[in-house]
C-alpha positions as CSV (number, residue, x, y, z in Angstrom):
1,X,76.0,-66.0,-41.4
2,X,74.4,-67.0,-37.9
3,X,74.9,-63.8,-36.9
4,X,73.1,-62.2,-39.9
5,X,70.3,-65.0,-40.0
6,X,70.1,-63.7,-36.1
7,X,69.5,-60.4,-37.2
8,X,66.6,-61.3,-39.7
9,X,64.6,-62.9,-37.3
10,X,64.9,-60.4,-34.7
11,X,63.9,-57.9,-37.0
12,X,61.0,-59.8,-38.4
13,X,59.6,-60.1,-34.7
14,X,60.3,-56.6,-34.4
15,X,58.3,-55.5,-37.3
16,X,55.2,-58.5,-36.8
17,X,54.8,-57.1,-32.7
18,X,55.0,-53.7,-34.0
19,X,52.1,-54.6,-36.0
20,X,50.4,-56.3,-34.2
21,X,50.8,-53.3,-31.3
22,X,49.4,-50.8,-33.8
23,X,46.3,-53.4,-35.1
24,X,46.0,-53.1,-31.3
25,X,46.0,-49.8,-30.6
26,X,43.5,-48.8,-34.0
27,X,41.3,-51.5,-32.3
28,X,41.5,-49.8,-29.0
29,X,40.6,-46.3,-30.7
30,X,38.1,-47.9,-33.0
31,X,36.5,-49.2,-29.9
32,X,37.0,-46.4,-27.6
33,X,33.6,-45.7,-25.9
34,X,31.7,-42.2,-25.1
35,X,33.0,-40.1,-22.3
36,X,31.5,-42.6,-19.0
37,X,29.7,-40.6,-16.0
38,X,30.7,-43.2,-13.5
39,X,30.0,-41.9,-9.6
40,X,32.4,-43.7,-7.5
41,X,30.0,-46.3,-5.4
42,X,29.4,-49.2,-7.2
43,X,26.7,-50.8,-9.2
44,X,25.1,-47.4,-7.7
45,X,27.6,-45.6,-9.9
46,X,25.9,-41.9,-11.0
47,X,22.4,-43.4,-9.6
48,X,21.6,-41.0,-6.6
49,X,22.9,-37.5,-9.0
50,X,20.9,-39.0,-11.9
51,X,18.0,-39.6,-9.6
52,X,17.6,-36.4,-8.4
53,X,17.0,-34.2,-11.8
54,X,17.7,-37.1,-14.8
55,X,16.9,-34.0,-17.4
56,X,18.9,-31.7,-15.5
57,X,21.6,-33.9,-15.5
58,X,21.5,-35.1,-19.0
59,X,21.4,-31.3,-20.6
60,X,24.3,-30.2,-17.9
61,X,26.8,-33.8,-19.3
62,X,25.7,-32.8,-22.9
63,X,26.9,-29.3,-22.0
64,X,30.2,-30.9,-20.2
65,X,31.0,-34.2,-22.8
66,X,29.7,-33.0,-26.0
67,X,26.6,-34.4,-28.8
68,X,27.3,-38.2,-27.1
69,X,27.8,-39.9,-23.5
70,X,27.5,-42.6,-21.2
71,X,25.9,-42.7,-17.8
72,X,26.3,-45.8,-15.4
73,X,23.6,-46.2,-12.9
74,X,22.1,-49.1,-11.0
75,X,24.2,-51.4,-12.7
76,X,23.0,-49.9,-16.1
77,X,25.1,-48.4,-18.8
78,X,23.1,-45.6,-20.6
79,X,24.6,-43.9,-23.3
80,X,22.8,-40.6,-24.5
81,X,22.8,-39.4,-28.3
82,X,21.9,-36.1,-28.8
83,X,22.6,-35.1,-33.0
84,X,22.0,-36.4,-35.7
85,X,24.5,-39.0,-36.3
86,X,23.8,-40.7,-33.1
87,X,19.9,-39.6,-33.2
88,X,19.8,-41.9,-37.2
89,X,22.0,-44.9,-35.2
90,X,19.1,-44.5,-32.8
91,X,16.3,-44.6,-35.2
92,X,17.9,-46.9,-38.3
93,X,20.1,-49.3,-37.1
94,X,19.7,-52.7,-36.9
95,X,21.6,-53.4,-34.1
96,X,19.5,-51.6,-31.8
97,X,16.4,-53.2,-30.2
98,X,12.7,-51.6,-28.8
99,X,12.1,-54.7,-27.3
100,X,14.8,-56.1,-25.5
101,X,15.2,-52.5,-23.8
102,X,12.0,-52.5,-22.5
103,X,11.5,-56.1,-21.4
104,X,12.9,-55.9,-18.1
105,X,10.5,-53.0,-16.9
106,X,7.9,-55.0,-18.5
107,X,8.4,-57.6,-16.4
108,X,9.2,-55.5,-13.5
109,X,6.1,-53.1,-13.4
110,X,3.6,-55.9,-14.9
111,X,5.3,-59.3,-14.2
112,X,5.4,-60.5,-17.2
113,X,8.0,-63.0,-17.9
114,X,10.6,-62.8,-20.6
115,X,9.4,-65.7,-22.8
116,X,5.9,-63.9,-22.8
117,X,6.6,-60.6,-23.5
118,X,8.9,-61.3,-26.9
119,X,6.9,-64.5,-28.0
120,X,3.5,-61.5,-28.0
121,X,4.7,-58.4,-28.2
122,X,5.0,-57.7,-32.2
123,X,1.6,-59.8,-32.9
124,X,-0.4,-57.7,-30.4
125,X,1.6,-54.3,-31.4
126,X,0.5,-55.5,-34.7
127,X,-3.8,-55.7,-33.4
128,X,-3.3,-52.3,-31.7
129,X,-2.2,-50.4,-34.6
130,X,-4.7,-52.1,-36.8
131,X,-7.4,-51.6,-34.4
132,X,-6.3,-47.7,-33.9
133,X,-5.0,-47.1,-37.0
134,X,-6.3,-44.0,-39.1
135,X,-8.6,-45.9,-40.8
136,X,-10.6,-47.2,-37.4
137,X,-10.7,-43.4,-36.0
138,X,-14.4,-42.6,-37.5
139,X,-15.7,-45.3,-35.5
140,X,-14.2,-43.8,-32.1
141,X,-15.7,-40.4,-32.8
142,X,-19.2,-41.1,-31.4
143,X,-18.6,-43.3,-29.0
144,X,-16.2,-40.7,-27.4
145,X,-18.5,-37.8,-27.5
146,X,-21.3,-40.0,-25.8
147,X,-18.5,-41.3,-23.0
148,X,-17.8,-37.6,-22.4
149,X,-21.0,-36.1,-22.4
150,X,-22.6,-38.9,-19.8
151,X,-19.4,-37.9,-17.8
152,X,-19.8,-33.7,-18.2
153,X,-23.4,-34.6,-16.7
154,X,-22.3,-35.7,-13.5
155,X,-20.1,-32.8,-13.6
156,X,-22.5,-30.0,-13.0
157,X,-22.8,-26.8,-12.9
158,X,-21.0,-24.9,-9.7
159,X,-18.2,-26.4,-6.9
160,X,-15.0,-26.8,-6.1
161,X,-12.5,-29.5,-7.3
162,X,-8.8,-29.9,-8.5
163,X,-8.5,-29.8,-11.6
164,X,-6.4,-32.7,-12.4
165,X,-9.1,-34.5,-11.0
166,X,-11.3,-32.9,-13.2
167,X,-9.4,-34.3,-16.1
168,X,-9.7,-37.4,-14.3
169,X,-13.1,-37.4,-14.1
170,X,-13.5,-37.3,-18.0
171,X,-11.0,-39.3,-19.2
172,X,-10.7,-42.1,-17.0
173,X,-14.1,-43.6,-17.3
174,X,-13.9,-42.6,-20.9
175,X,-10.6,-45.0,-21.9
176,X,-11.8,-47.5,-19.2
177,X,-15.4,-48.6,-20.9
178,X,-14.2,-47.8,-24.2
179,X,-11.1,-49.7,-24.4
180,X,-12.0,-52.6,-22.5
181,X,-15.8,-52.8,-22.2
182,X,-18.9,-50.5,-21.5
183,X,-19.5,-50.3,-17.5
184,X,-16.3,-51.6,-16.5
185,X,-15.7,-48.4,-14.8
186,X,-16.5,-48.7,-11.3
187,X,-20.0,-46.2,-10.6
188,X,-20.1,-46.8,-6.7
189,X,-18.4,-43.9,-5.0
190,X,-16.2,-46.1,-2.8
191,X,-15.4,-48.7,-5.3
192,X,-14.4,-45.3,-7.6
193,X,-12.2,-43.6,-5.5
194,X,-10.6,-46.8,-4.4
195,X,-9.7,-47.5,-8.3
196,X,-8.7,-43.9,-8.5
197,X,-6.2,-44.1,-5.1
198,X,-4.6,-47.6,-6.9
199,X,-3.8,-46.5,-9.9
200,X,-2.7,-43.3,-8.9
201,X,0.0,-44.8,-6.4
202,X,0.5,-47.5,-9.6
203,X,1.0,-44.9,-12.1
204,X,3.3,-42.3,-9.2
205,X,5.5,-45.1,-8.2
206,X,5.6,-46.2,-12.1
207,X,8.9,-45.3,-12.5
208,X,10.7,-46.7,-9.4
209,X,8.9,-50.1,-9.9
210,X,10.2,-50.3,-13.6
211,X,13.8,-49.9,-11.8
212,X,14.0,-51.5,-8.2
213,X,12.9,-54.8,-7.1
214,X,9.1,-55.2,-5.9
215,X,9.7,-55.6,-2.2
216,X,11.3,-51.9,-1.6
217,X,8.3,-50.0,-2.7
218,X,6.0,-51.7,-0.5
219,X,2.6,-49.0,-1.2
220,X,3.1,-49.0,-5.1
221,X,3.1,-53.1,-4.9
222,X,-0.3,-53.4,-2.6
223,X,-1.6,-51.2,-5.4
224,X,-0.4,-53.3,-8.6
225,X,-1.6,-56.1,-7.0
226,X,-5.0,-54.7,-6.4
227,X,-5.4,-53.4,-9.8
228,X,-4.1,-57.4,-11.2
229,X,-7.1,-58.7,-9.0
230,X,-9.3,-56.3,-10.8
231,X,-8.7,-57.6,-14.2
232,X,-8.6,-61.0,-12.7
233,X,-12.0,-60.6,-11.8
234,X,-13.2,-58.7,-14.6
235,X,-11.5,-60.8,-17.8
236,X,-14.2,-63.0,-18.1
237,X,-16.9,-60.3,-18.1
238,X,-14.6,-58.7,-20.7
239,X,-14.3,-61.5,-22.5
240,X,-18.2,-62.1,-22.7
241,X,-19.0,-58.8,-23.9
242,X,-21.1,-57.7,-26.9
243,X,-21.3,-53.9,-27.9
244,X,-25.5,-53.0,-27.7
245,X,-24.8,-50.8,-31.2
246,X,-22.6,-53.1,-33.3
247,X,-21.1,-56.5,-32.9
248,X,-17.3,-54.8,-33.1
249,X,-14.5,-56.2,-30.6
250,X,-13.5,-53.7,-27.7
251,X,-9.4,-53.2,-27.8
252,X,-8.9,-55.6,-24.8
253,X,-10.8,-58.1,-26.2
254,X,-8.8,-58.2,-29.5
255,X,-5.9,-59.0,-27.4
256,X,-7.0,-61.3,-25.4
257,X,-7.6,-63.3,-28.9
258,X,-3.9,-63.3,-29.3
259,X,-2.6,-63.3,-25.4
260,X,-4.7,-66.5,-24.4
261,X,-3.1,-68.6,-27.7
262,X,0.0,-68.1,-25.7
263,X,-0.8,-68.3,-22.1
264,X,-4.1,-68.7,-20.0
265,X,-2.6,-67.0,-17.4
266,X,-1.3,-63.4,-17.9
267,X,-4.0,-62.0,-19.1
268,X,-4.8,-59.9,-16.3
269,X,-1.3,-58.7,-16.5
270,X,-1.7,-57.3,-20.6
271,X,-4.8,-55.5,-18.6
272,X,-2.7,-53.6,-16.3
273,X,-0.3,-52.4,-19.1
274,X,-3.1,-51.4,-21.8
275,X,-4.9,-49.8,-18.3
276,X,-2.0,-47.8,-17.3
277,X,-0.5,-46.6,-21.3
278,X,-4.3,-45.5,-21.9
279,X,-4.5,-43.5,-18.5
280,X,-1.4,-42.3,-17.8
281,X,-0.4,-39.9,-20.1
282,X,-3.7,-39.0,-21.5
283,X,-4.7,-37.0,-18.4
284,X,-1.6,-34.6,-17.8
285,X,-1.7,-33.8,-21.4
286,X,-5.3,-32.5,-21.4
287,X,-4.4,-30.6,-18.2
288,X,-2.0,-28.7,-19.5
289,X,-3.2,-28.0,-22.9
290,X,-6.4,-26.2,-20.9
291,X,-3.5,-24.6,-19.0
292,X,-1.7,-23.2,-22.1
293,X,-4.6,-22.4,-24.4
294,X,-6.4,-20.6,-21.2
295,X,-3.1,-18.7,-20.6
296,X,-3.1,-17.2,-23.7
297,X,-6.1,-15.6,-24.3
298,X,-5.8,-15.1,-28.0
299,X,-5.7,-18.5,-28.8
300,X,-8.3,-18.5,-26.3
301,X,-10.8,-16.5,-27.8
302,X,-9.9,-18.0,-31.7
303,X,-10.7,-21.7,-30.4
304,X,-14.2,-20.6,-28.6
305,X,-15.1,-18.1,-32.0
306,X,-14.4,-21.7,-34.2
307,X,-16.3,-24.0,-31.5
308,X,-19.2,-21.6,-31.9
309,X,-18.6,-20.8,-35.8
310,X,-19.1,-24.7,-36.0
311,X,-21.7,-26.1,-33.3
312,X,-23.4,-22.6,-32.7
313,X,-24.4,-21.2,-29.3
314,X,-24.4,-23.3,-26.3
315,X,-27.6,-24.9,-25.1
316,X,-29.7,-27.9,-23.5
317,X,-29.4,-30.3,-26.8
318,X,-26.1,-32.3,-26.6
319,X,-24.0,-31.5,-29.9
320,X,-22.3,-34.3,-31.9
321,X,-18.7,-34.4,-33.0
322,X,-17.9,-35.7,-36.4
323,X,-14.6,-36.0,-38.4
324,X,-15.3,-33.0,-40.3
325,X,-16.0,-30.9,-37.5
326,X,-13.0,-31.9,-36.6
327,X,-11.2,-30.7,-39.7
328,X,-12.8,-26.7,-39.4
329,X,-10.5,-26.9,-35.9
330,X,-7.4,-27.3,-36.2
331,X,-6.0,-24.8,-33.9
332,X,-7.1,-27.0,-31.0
333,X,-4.9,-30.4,-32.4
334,X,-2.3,-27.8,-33.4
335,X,-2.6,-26.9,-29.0
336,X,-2.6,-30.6,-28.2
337,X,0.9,-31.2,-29.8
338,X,2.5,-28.2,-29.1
339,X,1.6,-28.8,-25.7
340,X,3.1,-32.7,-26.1
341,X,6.0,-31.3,-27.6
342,X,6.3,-29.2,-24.8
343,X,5.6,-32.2,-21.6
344,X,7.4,-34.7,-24.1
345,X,8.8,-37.6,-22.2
346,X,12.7,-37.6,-20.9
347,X,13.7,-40.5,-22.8
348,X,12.8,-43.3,-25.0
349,X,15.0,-46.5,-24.7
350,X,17.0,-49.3,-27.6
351,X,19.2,-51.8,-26.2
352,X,22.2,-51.9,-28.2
353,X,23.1,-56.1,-29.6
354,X,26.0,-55.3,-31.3
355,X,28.8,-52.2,-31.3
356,X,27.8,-49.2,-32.9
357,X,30.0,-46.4,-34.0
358,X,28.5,-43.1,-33.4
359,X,30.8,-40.1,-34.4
360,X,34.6,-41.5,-33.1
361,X,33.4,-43.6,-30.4
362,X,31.8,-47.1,-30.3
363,X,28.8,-47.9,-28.4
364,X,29.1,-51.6,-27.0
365,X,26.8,-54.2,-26.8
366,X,24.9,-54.0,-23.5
367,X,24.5,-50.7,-23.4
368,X,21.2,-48.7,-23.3
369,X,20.9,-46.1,-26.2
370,X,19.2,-43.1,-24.8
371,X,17.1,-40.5,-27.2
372,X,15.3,-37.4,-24.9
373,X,12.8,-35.9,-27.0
374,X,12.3,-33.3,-24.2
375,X,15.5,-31.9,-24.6
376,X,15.0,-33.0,-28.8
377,X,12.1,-30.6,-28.6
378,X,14.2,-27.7,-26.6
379,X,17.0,-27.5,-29.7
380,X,16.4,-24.5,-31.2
381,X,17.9,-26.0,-34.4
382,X,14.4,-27.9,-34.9
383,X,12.1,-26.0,-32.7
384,X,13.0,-22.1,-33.2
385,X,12.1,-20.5,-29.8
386,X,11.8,-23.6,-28.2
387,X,10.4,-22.5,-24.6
388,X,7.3,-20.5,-26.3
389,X,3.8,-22.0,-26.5
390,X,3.4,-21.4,-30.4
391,X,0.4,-23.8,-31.6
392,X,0.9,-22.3,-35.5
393,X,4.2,-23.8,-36.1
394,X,2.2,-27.0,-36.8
395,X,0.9,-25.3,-39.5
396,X,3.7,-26.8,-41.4
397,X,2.6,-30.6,-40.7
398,X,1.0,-32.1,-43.0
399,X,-1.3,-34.0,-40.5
400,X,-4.1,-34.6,-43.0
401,X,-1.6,-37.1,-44.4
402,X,-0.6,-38.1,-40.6
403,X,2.3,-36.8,-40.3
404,X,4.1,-34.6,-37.5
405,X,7.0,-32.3,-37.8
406,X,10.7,-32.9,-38.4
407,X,12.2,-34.1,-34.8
408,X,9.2,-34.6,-32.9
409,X,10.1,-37.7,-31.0
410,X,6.9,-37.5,-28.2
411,X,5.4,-40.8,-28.8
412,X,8.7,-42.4,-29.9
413,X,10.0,-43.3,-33.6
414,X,10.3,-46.3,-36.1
415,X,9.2,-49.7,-36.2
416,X,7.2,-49.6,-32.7
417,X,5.4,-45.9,-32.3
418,X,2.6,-45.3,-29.9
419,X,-0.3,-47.3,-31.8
420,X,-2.9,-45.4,-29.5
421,X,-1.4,-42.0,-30.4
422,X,-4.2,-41.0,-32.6
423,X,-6.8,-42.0,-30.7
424,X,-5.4,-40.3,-27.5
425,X,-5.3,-37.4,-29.9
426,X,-8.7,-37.6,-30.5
427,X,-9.7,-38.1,-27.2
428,X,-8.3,-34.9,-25.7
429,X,-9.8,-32.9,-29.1
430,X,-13.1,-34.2,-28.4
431,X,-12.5,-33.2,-24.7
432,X,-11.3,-30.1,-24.9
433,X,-14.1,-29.4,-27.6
434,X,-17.3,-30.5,-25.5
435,X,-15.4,-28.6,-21.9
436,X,-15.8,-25.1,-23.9
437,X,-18.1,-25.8,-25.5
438,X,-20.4,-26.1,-22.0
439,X,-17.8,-23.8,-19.9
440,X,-17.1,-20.5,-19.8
441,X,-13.6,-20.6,-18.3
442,X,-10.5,-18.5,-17.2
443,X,-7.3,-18.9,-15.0
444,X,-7.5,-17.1,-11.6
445,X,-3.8,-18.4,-11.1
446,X,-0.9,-18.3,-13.5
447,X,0.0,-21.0,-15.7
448,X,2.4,-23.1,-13.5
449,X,6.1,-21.9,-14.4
450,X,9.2,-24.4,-14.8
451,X,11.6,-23.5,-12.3
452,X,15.4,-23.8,-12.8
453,X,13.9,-25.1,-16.2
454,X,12.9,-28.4,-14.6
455,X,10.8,-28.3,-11.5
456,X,7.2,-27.3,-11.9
457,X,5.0,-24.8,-9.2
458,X,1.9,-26.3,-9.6
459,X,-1.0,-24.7,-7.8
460,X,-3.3,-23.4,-10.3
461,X,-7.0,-22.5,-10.4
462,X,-9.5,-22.5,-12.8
463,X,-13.6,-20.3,-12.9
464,X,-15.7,-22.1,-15.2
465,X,-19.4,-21.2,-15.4
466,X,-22.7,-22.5,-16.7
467,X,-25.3,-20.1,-17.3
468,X,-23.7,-17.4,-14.6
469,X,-23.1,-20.3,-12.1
470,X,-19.4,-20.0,-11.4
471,X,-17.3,-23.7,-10.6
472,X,-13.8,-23.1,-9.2
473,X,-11.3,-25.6,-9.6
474,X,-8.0,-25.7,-8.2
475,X,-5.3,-27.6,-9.7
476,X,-2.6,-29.0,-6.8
477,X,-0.5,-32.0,-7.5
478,X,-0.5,-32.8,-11.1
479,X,0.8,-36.2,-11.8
480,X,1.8,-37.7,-8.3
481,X,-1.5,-36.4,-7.0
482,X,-3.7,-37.4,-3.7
483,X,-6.4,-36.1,-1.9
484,X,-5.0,-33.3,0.2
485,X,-7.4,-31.0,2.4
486,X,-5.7,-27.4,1.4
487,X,-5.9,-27.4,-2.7
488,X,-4.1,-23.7,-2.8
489,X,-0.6,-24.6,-1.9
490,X,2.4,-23.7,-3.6
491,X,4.2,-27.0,-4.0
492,X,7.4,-28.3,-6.8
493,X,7.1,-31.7,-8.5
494,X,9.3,-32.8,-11.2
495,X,6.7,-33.8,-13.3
496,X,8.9,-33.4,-16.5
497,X,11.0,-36.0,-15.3
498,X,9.5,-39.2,-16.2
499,X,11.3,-40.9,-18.3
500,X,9.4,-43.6,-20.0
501,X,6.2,-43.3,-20.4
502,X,5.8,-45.3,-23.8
503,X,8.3,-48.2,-23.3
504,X,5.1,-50.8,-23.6
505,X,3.9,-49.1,-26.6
């Protein structure tokens, strides 16, 4: 009777730890994570392969580990989702987060504290897309073609210049007194190139300083803390500013509103941030839409026959750019995206709060969930013939109704998109418009090719004339530019490889 009583209770543990082993091991598979890229020094982990072509080496582990995988660099578990079950996760779930992925880079690049950053963030998201919404863009229209056209006069009519610096020229005084207030722009040659040399080593060492603690990048942090003094100085001006034409608030000073009901001190830093998401991006687009569209001279030749079909001949009297002008050209917003789509950023950023289950694995909390609409924009599956500058596929967007095609990812997706994206849009439309408009211009060097499909030959050069007076400017360096005294070298950037160029936005 022992014996069998014996025999029961051994059997019973038998069965309840062979339960419990296979609730175990259905866990374990349930919680199995992505295929791991680990490197073998660590914290460093993948960190110095990553580094060295991030898009190279995300396309070559997609090719390796399949639609879903983990990279650990720098201490920092990214995990990249490249279809569609892991690109909805990325867009839908709940248990991802904009905000808490891109706090730390906040707080690295523009030391703002934690606290700060999540007690403001959705309020002044909130003012920007209100204050840049659709509805607000009539008011921009004029106020950008009068910003350009002062800046096309000190442009005149024959020389020599690099053409990023061109673009520079435009747009940076443009964004600068429109955002933040009329004449903040520094006209003093010294005083200008000074700004420009600061927020060009800001904006080149951007990425590092998001990453790696102040004190390593010694240049890029004399730089940020020049460009802080700057709007230390200046907040009060731009506080105390009234518009000559209308008593409307200027972007910056809408947020100061809601930045100074939280702090009195950081101010400044909400500058640097709105300074460098207005600037940096703005600039390389309009480069190499001019690049494309003058590269192909069919679509050259339609957007100068619309320009002149709509303003007329060229002359002394400086045209005016409305909305509906706007509307009789849409092969030139139609250039502006396809170019985007083209230069789209190499990822965009969630942090993950609780496990997610993508395909058969399980994302863990922790973990950074990775999205890379350059690579997005490269499948053939929602971009046919991915690599080719084709401007009429956005035929099929509906962007009267503000809406961009299927899969375009370029200034990010959901609950926190770019709010400036249609008035950077409108920007480099109003631009490109006035520049042929007043130029007659060609390419004297090919359109800089992608090489090994990531790094980019950049020395191009550009003959623009006014009334037979011939200007030649020479593209060099295009985003991690500075003065150099030979503009016609042959040099490689990655310029492709930024990252995150939207995370504040």
């Amino acid at each position: 009777m022992l014996d069998k009583n014996m025999e029961l209770v051994f059997l019973t543990v038998v069965i309840s730890l062979g339960c419990v082993a296979l609730l175990l091991f259905l866990q374990w598979k349930n919680l199995q994570g992505p295929p791991c890229i680990r490197g073998w020094i660590p914290w460093i982990g993948a960190g110095f392969e990553f580094g060295k072509a991030p898009l190279e080496f995300i396309e070559k582990a997609r090719i390796k580990y399949g639609p879903i995988f983990t990279v650990f660099a720098m201490g920092i578990r990214m995990t990249f989702v490249t279809e569609e079950e892991g690109i909805n996760v990325f867009l839908k779930s709940k248990e991802v987060n904009f905000e808490l992925a891109v706090q730390n880079p906040v707080y690295r690049t523009a030391s703002i504290p934690k606290n700060i950053f999540l007690a403001l963030h959705e309020k002044l998201y909130i003012t920007m897309k209100g204050k840049l919404g659709t509805t607000n863009l009539r008011q921009f229209t004029g106020q950008l073609t009068e910003e350009l056209h002062e800046q096309l006069d000190h442009l005149g009519t024959h020389g020599t210049m690099d053409l990023n610096n061109l673009v520079r020229h435009l747009l940076y005084p443009v964004s600068v007194n429109m955002l933040f207030k009329k004449g903040l722009f520094p006209t003093n040659k010294r005083k200008t190139m000074e700004f420009y040399q600061n927020f060009e080593a800001y904006d080149e060492g951007f990425e590092h300083g998001s990453q790696m603690p102040e004190f390593l990048l010694r240049n890029w942090s004399k730089s940020k803390s020049w460009l802080l003094a700057f709007f230390e100085k200046n907040i009060p001006d731009i506080k105390a500013y009234k518009s000559e034409k209308d008593n409307s608030m200027t972007l910056m000073q809408a947020l100061l509103d809601i930045i100074e009901i939280e702090t009195n001190e950081k101010s400044p830093n909400y500058g640097l941030l709105l300074l460098w998401a207005s600037l940096s991006n703005a600039v390389p687009v309009a480069f190499w839409t001019l690049g494309f569209v003058l590269s192909h001279p069919s679509i050259h030749r339609t957007i100068m026959e619309g320009i002149s079909s709509v303003f007329g001949t060229a002359g002394k009297d400086k045209i005016k750019v409305s909305e509906d002008d706007l509307k009789k050209l849409p092969l030139i917003k139609w250039c502006i995206l396809e170019t985007i789509r083209l230069r789209a950023p190499g990822a965009i950023t969630r942090k993950v709060l609780k496990p997610v289950k993508i395909l058969n694995y399980t994302v863990p909390s922790g973990d950074l969930l990775m999205l890379s609409p350059f690579w997005l924009h490269r499948n053939p599956k929602y971009f046919p013939e991915p690599e080719l500058f084709k401007p009429e596929r956005w035929k099929k967007a509906n962007l009267e109704k503000h809406a961009f095609l299927d899969s375009f990812m370029a200034f990010g997706s959901g609950k926190y998109q770019c709010p400036g994206r249609w008035l950077a849009l409108l920007e480099i439309e109003i631009c490109i418009i006035l520049f042929f408009y007043y130029y007659d211009c060609s390419l004297l060097d090919p359109l800089p090719k992608q090489v090994s499909g990531f790094k980019i030959l950049n020395s191009m050069t550009f003959k623009i004339g006014i009334n037979s007076d011939s200007l030649i400017i020479t593209k060099d360096e295009l985003l991690l530019s500075s003065l150099r005294p030979d503009l016609n070298r042959c040099l490689t950037l990655n310029q492709t490889e930024k990252l995150f160029p939207y995370f504040w936005l």
